[in-house]
N, C-alpha and C positions, 0 to 999 in steps of 0.2 A: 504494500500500500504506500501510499505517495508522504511525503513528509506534511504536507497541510492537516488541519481537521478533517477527519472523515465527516461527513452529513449525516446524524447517529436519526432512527426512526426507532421510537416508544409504539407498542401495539400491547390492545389490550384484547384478547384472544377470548375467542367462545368461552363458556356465556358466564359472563358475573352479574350482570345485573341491568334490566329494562327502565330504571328510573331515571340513572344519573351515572356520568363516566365512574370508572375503579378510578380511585384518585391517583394509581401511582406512576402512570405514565405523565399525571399533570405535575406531581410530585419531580421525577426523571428531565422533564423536560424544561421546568421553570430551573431547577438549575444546572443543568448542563449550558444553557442559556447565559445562567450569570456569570458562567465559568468560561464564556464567549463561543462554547458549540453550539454549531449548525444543529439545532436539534427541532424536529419534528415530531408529532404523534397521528398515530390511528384508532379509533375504536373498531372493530374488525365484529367483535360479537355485538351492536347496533346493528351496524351493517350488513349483518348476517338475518337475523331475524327480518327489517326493514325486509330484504327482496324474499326472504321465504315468505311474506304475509303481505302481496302484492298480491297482484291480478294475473302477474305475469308469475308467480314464485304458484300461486293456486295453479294456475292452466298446467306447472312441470310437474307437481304434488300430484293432481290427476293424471297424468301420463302412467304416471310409478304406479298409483293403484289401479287403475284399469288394468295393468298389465299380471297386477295376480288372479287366481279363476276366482269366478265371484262365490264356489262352495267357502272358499277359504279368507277368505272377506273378513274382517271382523264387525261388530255392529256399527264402529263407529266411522269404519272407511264408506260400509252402506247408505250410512247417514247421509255422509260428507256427499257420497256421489251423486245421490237422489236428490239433494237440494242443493247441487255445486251450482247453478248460475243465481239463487239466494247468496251464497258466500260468496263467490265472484264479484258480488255486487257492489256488496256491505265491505269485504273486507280493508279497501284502502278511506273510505268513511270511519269505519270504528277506527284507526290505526289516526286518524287524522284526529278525529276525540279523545283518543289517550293522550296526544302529544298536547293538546290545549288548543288545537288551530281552528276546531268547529264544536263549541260547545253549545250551539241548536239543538243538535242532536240526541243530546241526553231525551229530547221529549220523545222522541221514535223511539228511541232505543228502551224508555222505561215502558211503554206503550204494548212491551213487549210482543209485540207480529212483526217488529223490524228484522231482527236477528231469527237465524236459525236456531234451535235451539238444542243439543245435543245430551252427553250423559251429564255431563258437567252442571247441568241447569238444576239436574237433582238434589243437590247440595244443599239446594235453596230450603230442601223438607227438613231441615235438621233445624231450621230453626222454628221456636216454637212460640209462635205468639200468646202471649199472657191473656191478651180479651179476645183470640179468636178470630182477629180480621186478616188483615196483611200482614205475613212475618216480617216482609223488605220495610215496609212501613215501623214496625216496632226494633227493626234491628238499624234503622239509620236515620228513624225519626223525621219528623213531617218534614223539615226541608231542606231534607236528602235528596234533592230529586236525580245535581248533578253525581253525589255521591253512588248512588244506585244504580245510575248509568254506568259510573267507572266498573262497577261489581259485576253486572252483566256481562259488559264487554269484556273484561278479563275471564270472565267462566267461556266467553265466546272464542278469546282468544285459545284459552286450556283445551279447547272441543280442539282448534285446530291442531295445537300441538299432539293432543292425541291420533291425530292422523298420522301428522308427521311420522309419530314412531311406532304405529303399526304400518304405515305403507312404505314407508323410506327410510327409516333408521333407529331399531328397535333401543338404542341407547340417549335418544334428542331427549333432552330435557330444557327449561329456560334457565336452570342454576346446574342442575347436579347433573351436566352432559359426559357421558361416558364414564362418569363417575370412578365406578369398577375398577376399568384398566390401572388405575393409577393410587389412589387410597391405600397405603399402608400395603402395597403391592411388590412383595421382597422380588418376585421376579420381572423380568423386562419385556418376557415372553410375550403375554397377553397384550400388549400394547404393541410391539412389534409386529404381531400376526394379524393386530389393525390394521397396522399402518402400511403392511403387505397388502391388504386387497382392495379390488378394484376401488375407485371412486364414485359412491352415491351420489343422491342430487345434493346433501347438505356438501358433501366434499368438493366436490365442483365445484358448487357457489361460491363456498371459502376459497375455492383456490382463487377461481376467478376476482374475487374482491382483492387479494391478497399481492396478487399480479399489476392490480391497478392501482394500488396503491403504491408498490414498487417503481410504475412506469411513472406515476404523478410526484414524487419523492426523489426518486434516483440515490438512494439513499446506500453510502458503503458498509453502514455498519447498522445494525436489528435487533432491537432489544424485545424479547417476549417477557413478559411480567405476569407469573403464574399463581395469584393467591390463593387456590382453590383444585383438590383434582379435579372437581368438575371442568376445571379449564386448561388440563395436560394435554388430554387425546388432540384437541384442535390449536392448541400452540405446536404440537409436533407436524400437523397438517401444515400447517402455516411456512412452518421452517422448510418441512419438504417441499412444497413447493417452491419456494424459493432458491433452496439450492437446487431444483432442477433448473430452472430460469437463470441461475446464474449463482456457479458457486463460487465467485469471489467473495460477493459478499456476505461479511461474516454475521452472524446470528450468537447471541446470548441469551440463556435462558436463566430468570433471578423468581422472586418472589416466593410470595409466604409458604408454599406448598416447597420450593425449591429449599426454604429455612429448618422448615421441620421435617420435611420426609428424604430427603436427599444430601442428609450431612454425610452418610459414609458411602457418596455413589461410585461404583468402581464397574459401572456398567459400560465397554467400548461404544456397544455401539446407539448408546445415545449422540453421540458425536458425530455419525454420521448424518445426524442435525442439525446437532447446535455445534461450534467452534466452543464455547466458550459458556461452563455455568459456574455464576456468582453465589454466595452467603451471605445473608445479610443485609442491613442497608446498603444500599445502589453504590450510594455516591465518590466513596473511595478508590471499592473497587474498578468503578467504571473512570475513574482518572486516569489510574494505573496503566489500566487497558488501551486507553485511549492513547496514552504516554507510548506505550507497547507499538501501537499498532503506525504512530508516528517519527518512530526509530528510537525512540527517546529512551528504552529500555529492555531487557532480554523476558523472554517467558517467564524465568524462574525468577524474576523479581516482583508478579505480579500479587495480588492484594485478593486473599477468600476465594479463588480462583480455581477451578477444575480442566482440565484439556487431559488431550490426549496424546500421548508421548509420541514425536514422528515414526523416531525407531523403534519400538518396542508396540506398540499398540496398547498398552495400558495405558489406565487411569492415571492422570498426576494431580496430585494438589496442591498448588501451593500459596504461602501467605505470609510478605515481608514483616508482616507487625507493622505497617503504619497506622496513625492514628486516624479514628474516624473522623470524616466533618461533625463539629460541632453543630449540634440542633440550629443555635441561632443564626449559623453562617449557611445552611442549606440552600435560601432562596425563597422567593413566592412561585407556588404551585402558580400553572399555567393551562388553560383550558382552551388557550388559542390552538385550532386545527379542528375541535371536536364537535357536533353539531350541534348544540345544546338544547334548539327547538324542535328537535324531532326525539328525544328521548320520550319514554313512555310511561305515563304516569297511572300502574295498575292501580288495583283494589280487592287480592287477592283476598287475604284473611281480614274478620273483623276485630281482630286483635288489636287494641289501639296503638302501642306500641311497632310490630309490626307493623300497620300501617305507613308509620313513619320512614320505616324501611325501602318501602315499593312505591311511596306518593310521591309526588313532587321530586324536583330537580335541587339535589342539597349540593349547599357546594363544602366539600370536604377537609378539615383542616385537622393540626397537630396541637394539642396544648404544650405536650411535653413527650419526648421521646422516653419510652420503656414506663415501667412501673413503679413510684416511687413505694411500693409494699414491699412488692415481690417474694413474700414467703406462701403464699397458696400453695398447697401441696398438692392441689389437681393440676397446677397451670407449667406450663412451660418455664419454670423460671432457673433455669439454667440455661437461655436463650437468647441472644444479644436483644431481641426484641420486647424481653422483658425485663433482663435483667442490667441494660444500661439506661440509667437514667439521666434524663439530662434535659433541659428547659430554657426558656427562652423570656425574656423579659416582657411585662404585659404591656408596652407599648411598641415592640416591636411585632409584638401578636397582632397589636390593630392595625399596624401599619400593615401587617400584612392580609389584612381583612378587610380596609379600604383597597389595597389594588384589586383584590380579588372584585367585590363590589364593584370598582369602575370597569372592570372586564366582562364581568358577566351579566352585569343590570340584576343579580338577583342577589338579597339579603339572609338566604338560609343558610345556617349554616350547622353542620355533622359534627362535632368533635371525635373522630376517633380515635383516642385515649383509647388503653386498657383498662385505665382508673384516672380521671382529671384529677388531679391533686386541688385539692380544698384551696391551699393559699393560694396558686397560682388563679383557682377560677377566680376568689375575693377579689386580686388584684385587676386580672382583666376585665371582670363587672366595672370595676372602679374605674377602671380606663375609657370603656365602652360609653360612660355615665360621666366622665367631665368631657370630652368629646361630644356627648350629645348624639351619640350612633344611634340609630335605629335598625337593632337585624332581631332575627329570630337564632335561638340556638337550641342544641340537645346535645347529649352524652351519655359518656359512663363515668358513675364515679361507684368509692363504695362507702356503703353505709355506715359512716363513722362520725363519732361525736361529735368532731367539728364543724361537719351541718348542722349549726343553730337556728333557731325560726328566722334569727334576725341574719344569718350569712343566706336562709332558703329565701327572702325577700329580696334583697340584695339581688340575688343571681335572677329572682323573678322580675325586677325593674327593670333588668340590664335584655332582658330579651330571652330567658331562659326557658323554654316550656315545656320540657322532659325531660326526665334523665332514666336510667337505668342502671342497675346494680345488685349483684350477687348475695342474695340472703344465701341462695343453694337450698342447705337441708336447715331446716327449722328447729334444729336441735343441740342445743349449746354444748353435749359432748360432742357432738360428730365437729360443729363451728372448730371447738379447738385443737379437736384431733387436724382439722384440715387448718389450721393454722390462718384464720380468717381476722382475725380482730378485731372480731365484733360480737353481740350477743343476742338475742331474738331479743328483748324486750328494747335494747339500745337498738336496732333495727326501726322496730316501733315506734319509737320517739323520733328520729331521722326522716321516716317515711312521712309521717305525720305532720312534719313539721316544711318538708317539700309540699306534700294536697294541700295545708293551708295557706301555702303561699299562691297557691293555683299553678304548680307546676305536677305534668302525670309523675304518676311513679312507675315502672316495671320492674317485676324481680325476676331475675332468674333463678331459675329451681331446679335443685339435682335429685335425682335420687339411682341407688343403685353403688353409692359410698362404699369401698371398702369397712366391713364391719356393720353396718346398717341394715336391722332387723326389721321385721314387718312390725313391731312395738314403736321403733323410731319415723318408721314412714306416718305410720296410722299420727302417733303425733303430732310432727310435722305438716301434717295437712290438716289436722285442728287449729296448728298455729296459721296458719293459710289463711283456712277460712276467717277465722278471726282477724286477722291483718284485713282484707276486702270488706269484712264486716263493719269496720271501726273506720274505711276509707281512708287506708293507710295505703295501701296501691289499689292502683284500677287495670292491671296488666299483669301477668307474669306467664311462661312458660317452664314446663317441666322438660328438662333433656335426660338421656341416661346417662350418668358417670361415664366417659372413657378414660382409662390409665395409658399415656403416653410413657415413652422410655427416655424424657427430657422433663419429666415431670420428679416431685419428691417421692412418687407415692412408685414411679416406674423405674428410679435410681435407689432407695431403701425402702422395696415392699412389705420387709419383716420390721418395720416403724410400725406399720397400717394393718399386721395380721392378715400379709395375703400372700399366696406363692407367685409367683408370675409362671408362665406356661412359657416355655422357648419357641424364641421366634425362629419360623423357617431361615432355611438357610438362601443370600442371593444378592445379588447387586445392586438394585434399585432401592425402591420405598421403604423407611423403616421407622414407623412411629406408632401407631395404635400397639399395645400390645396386652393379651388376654391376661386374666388371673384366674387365679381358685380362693374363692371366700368363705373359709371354714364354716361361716353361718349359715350357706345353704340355701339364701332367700330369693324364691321366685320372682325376681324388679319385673321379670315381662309383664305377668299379669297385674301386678301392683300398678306398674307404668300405666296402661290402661284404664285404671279407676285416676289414677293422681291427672291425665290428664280432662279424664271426662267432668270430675268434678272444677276444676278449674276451668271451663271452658262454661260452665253453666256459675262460676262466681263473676265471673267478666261480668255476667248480663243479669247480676242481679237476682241467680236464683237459687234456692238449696241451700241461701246461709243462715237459715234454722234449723238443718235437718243433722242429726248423730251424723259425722264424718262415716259413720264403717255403712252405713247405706250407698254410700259408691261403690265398694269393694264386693265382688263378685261369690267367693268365698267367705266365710267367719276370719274377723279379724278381731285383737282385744280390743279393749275399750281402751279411750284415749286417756292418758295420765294429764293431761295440760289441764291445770283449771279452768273452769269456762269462762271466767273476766279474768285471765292473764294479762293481754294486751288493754284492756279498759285498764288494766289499772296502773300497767306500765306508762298507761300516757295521762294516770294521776287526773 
């Protein structure tokens, strides 16, 4: 390569997400920028979905299915076929309502004879109206109207993805694409023997986008940014096409899936994709490189670095020890390249918190890199991601919250923190508030004493209107066993003190805890209900526990009383990793009542009734007193 900057192209690869770019190519690109690179970005999975959910992406989608017998048909390719010049019609209309460009529509669309209506519509029975009229009416309330359109047209959109992957690619998903191949995937086989066969209509189109973006760029060097395995299979599509097109140009493959599931990769022949996969934050590495690639310096001085040895065909790693960029000196994210009026604003769940996830176009920023707790024993915290902290001044925050603002004309903003640190948010409220800003914001923080009513007001004047945070399991042994720092009734008081300042709360809720008995779940969802009760949150979701091998509990099991099960042997993915929990306790079917009951406290219902009425099976009765939290908030 030439001694100039190369022209570096950021791409954000199937599928993360239809509301709003993955921030980290806007991340990559604002400072490659201030570091004086030519740098560019693409979003590839917009652009992917956009031309599948045309007129023209409908007419290749029907090709595919007409061409299997119609015994072997599923009901919803039938559907699709017997009312394809209905969806032909509708579909660049709905897609023009999600983006915001034709909000008329919601009146057809609620009118319900506009839209075909597939299995997806069925959904709608699950909710259950309390007097008996309109569920849609009780679940988004009278003037919902444009609300109820967005829910529609998303259940419309889901009919068509279910097409998609019965007719053409039984792995499409809009987040969790091809998932499978790649998730904690010790071998490289399965994604290989993908990436070996023919090209579907989803692979085409990728390639085809991927090509044109190339010819529109002309870019020497290609960064894929993979936070997610749902977004492996179609970054590797990406590369290969590329390097059939022209393998000068080199390809990089970094992000969050790259952090956690590929620190001990010593698989060849990922490299007959990428040249080059990073660890870590971008920024250093990608200087290095950059440095590298303009004669500036040899291989083996490069920075969290992976290739593949000329001579030898192995794996190399290597990593000079230079120091990171410091958080403050990174840059302002840049959204210049990416369409921002065509992104897509579902209404998938009516989860409120979710919502926040799928609506509107947020624009994404950092308070403080890493986690300033970092002792969770579930969480990755032996991970540069969690475990370097490091921050930035709250007037350099807004400074970089007014460019953002004059770029984008829109005031929302993401905080993606693992945990916003208390002082830093006081300060930037503060900031936000002699300034005189006007934005909207949300986060993560966690529920700890230092939100006081009067720091939850504070954050509520400044523009604050949700936040979210890990109670997990409701039970102050398991809290300490997992090294949380905090206590269900100090929870209480916290959550309490965010609702009355008018900001939502969401918790996340674990269960399935090393050591956590059907005595602690059954509690724990006492303390639940009671939390929704007392309208201390109005949101939460239950996950199951997964034990990572970058975690406390996947580094000293015999801490936590659990064996861990050995991981297959193999080159690729290495993170999920099983246990044995001498307690024995069935989470599947526990999982099941924890979440059905929680899904009927959202809306209000069942928080009179004994917790063990969820539960399928005889569970004991709960130990929690039943004014716990009344009394915790005194």
């Amino acid at each position: 390569m030439s001694q100039s900057s190369p022209r570096v192209l950021s791409v954000i690869p199937p599928m993360t997400q239809l509301n709003t770019p993955y921030p980290s190519t806007a991340y990559l690109t604002g400072f490659l920028r201030s570091r004086g690179s030519d740098a560019v970005q693409e979003d590839l999975a917009l652009a992917l979905v956009l031309q599948l959910f045309s007129r023209a992406g409908l007419d290749a989608i029907r090709v595919r299915a007409e061409a299997s017998p119609e015994r072997k048909r599923s009901a919803c390719v039938g559907a699709f076929l017997a009312h394809f010049d209905r969806y032909r019609a509708t579909v660049e209309p709905v897609v023009a309502f999600l983006q915001g460009r034709d909000s008329t529509l919601a009146h057809r669309i609620c009118g319900r004879n506009f839209l075909p209506e597939g299995s997806r519509f069925e959904s709608l029975d699950v909710y259950i109206d309390p007097e008996g009229g309109d569920p849609l009416a009780w679940a988004f309330g009278m003037l919902g109207l444009e609300d109820r359109a967005r829910h529609l047209a998303t259940l419309y959109l889901n009919d068509l993805s279910d097409v998609v992957r019965e007719a053409v690619d039984p792995r499409f998903e809009f987040v969790r694409y091809a998932e499978s191949l790649a998730q904690s995937q010790a071998s490289f086989e399965p994604l290989a023997t993908a990436l070996a066969e023919p090209l579907n209509l989803i692979d085409e189109t990728l390639r085809d986008l991927t090509l044109q973006a190339i010819v529109r760029h002309a870019p020497q060097l290609v960064l894929l940014s993979v936070p997610f395995p749902g977004a492996v299979y179609a970054a590797f599509r990406i590369a290969q096409a590329i390097k059939a097109h022209d393998p000068s140009i080199v390809t990089v493959l970094g992000g969050g899936f790259v952090n956690t599931e590929l620190r001990e990769l010593a698989e060849p022949r990922v490299f007959d994709h990428f040249d080059y996969v990073t660890l870590d934050d971008g920024e250093r590495p990608l200087l290095a490189l950059l440095d590298h690639l303009r004669g500036g310096r040899s291989r083996s001085r490069l920075v969290r670095t992976f290739f593949r040895d000329e001579q030898s065909g192995a794996v190399r790693y290597v990593n000079i020890g230079e120091a990171d960029v410091a958080f403050a000196e990174v840059g302002i994210p840049t959204w210049d390249g990416l369409p921002l009026d065509r992104y897509l604003s579902v209404l998938d769940m009516l989860n409120p918190m979710h919502r926040l996830w799928s609506d509107g176009r947020w624009n994404k920023l950092t308070v403080a890199h890493g986690c300033y707790w970092k002792k969770c024993s579930f969480c990755d915290v032996s991970l540069d991601y969690i475990s370097r902290y490091d921050g930035a001044s709250a007037p350099t925050l807004v400074d970089r919250i007014d460019a953002i603002i004059e770029e984008t004309g829109q005031t929302g903003f993401h905080f993606v923190d693992e945990a916003a640190p208390p002082k830093a948010l006081k300060a930037l409220a503060q900031e936000l508030l002699s300034r005189n800003r006007a934005i909207s914001w949300w986060g993560n923080i966690r529920f700890e004493k230092s939100f006081t009513p009067e720091l939850c007001e504070l954050l509520a004047e400044s523009g604050c209107i949700a936040v979210s945070g890990g109670l997990e399991v409701a039970s102050d042994r398991l809290l300490k066993l997992m090294k949380k720092g905090v206590s269900v009734d100090q929870v209480a008081r916290v959550t309490s003190a965010f609702t009355n300042a008018g900001i939502l709360v969401h918790a996340y809720l674990m269960y399935g805890f090393p050591t956590q008995t059907v005595q602690d779940t059954v509690d724990a969802l006492e303390y639940v209900r009671q939390l929704f009760e007392a309208d201390c949150i109005q949101s939460g979701f239950f996950h199951r526990f997964a034990c990572t091998v970058h975690s406390p509990v996947g580094m000293n099991p015999e801490e936590y009383g659990v064996t861990l099960v050995p991981l297959p042997s193999g080159k690729f993915a290495r993170n999920d990793v099983k246990f044995i929990d001498p307690t024995g306790t069935d989470h599947d079917t526990l999982g099941i009542a924890l979440n059905k009951a929680l899904y009927n406290y959202m809306h209000g219902i069942g928080l009179e009734e004994d917790v063990r009425s969820w539960f399928a099976g005889r569970v004991p009765r709960t130990r929690v007193p039943r004014h716990f939290v009344a009394r915790a908030l005194g």
